[in-house]
C-alpha positions in Angstrom: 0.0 0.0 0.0 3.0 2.5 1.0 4.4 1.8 -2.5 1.5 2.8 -4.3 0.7 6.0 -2.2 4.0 7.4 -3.2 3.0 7.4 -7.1 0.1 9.1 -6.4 1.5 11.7 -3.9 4.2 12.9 -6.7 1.6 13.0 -8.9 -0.4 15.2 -7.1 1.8 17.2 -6.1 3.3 18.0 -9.1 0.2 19.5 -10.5 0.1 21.8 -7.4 3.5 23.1 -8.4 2.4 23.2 -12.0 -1.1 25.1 -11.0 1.3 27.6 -8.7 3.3 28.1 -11.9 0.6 29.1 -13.9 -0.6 31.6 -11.6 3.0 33.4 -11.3 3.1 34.0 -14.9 3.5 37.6 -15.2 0.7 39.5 -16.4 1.3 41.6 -19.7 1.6 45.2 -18.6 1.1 47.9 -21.6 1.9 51.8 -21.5 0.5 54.9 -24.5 3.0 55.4 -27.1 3.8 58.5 -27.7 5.1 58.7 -30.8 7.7 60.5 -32.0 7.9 63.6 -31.3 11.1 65.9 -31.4 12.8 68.0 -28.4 11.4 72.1 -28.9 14.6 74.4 -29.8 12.8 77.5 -27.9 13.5 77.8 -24.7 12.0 80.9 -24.2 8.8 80.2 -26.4 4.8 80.9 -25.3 4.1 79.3 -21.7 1.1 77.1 -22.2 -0.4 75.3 -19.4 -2.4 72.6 -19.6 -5.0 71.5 -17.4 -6.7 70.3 -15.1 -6.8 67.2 -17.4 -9.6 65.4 -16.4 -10.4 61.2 -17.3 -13.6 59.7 -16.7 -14.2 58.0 -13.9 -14.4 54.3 -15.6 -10.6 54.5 -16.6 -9.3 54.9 -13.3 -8.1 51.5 -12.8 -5.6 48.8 -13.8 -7.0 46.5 -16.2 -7.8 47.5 -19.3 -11.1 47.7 -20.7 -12.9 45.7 -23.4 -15.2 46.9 -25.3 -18.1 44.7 -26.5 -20.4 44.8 -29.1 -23.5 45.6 -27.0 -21.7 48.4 -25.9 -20.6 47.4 -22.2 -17.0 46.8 -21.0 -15.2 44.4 -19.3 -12.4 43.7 -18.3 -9.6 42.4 -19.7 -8.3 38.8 -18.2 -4.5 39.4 -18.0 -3.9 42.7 -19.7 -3.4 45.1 -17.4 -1.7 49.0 -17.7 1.6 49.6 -16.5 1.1 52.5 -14.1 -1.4 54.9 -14.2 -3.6 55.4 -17.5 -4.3 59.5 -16.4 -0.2 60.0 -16.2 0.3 58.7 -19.3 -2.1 60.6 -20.6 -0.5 63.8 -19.9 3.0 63.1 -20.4 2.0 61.8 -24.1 -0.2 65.3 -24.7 3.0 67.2 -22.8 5.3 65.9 -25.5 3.6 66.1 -28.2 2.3 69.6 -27.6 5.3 70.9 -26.6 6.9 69.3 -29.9 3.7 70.7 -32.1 4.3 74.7 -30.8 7.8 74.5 -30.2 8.2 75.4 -26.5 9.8 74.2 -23.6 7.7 76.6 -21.3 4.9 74.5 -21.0 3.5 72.9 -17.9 0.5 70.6 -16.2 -1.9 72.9 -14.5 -1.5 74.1 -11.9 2.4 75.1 -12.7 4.0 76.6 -10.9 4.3 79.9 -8.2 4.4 82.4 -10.5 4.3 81.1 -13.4 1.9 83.3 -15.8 0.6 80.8 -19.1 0.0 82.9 -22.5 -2.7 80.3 -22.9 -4.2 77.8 -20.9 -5.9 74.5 -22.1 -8.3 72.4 -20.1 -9.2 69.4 -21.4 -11.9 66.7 -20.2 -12.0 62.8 -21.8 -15.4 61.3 -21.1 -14.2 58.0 -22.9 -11.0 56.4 -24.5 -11.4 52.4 -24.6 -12.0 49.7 -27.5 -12.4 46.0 -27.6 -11.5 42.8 -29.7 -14.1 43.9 -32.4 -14.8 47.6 -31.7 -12.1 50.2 -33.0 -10.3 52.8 -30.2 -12.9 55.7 -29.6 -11.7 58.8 -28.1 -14.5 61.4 -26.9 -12.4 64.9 -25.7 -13.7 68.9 -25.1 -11.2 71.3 -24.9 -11.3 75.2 -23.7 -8.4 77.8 -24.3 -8.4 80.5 -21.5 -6.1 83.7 -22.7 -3.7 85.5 -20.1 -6.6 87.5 -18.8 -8.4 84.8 -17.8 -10.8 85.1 -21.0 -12.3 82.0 -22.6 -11.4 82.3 -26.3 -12.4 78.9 -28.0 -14.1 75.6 -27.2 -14.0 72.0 -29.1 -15.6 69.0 -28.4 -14.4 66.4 -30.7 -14.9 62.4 -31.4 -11.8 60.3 -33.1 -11.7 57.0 -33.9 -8.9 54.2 -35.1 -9.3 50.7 -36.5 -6.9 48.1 -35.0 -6.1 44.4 -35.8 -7.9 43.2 -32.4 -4.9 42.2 -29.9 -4.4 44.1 -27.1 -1.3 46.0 -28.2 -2.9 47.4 -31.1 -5.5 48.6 -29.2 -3.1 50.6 -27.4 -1.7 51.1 -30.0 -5.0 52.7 -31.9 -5.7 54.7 -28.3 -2.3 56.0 -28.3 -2.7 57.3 -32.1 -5.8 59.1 -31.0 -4.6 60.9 -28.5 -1.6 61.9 -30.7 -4.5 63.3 -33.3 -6.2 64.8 -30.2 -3.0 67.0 -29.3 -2.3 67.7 -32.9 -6.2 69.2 -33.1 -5.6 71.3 -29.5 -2.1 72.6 -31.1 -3.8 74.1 -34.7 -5.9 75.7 -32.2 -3.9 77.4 -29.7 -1.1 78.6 -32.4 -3.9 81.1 -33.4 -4.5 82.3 -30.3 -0.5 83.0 -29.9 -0.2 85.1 -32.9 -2.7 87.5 -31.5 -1.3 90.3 -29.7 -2.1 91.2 -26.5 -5.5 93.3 -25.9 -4.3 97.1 -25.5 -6.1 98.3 -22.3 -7.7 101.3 -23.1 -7.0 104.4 -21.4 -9.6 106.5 -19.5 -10.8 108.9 -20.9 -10.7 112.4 -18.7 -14.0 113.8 -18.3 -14.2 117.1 -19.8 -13.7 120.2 -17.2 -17.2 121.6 -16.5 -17.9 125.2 -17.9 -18.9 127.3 -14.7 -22.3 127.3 -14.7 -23.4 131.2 -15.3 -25.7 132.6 -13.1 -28.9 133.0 -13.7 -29.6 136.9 -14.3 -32.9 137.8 -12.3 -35.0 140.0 -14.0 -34.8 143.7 -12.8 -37.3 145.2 -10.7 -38.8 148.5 -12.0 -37.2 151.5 -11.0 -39.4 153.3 -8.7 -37.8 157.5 -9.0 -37.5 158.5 -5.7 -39.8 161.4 -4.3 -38.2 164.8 -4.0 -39.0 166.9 -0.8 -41.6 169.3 -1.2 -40.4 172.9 -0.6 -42.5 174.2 2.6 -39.9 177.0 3.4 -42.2 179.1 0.8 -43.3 183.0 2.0 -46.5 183.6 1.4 -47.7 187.1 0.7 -51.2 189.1 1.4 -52.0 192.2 -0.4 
């Protein structure tokens, strides 16, 4: 009996090891491509902020989202992103805005003490996800806000990109549609940079006030004044 337990104890616990080894296997982790983009010569170029960037709640996690055809999500079974999806976000629309207007002068909001942005660009992303059959959807709205605090434009925009179906292309589509997302907020805000600077106009001085001329009262008649009456006269009796 001894000699036949030990078979089966081997046995047994070799497919605990090879059940322990198939839940260590590491988990494909994935991060936006940014593309390309090259280093800005000018230092001293326009000082853009951007922000607040704000993501939609339903991307604030790990795993990445699938997309079905009914249009709910679920979660992917290994895939999952490595770090967090709202910092990639901004570093891949940092670059590639910075690269886009030439200018190393540009910050996420809320920059720093003192520093005074020529334009600043707040963006909200209600949705960025796909799935095995549905392409990478990217729903964005956008403000510019001048150095007075002015709101000069507004977008809302919808982009979409086709993708093979794997889970790296679809990052691979989201990441290409937030390149074309930056590309779209950059033709806007080079406009805006060209403009020069509202000239404050100067007050006018009221006008001096003419003294006001009195108003001439109409004269009273002159009444001639009564001359004495003579009573020194002599009188004379004949």
């Amino acid at each position: 009996m001894n000699a036949l337990r030990i078979p089966l104890l081997l046995a047994f616990t070799g497919v605990l090891v090879l059940s322990g080894c198939a839940m260590l296997e590491p988990a494909p982790l994935y991060r936006l491509d940014s593309g390309n983009p090259g280093i800005p010569e000018q230092k001293d170029g326009p000082a853009i902020l951007l922000g607040p960037v704000k993501v939609a709640d339903y991307l604030q996690r790990e795993t990445l989202l699938q997309r079905q055809e009914d249009g709910s999500l679920l979660p992917a079974k290994k895939e999952r992103w490595a770090g967090s999806l709202s910092d990639d976000i901004d570093q891949l629309l940092i670059r590639q805005l910075a690269w886009r207007l030439d200018t190393q002068r540009l910050v996420l909001a809320p920059g720093a003490q003192g520093f005074t942005p020529d334009v600043q660009v707040q963006l909200t992303i209600s949705r960025l996800d796909s799935g095995p059959q549905q392409p990478a959807v990217l729903e964005a709205e956008w403000q510019l806000i001048d150095r007075q605090g002015k709101l000069r434009d507004s977008h809302l925009v919808r982009l979409q990109e086709e993708h093979a179906g794997s889970a790296a292309d679809q990052v691979r589509a989201q990441s290409l549609v937030l390149q074309r997302l930056a590309e779209q907020m950059a033709s806007t805000v080079q406009p805006l940079l060209k403009q020069e600077p509202p000239v404050a106009e100067t007050p006018k001085k009221p006008a001096p006030k003419r003294p006001t001329s009195s108003v001439r009262q109409p004269e009273q008649p002159r009444i001639p004044m009564a001359s004495p009456v003579r009573t020194d006269v002599e009188v004379f009796r004949f």
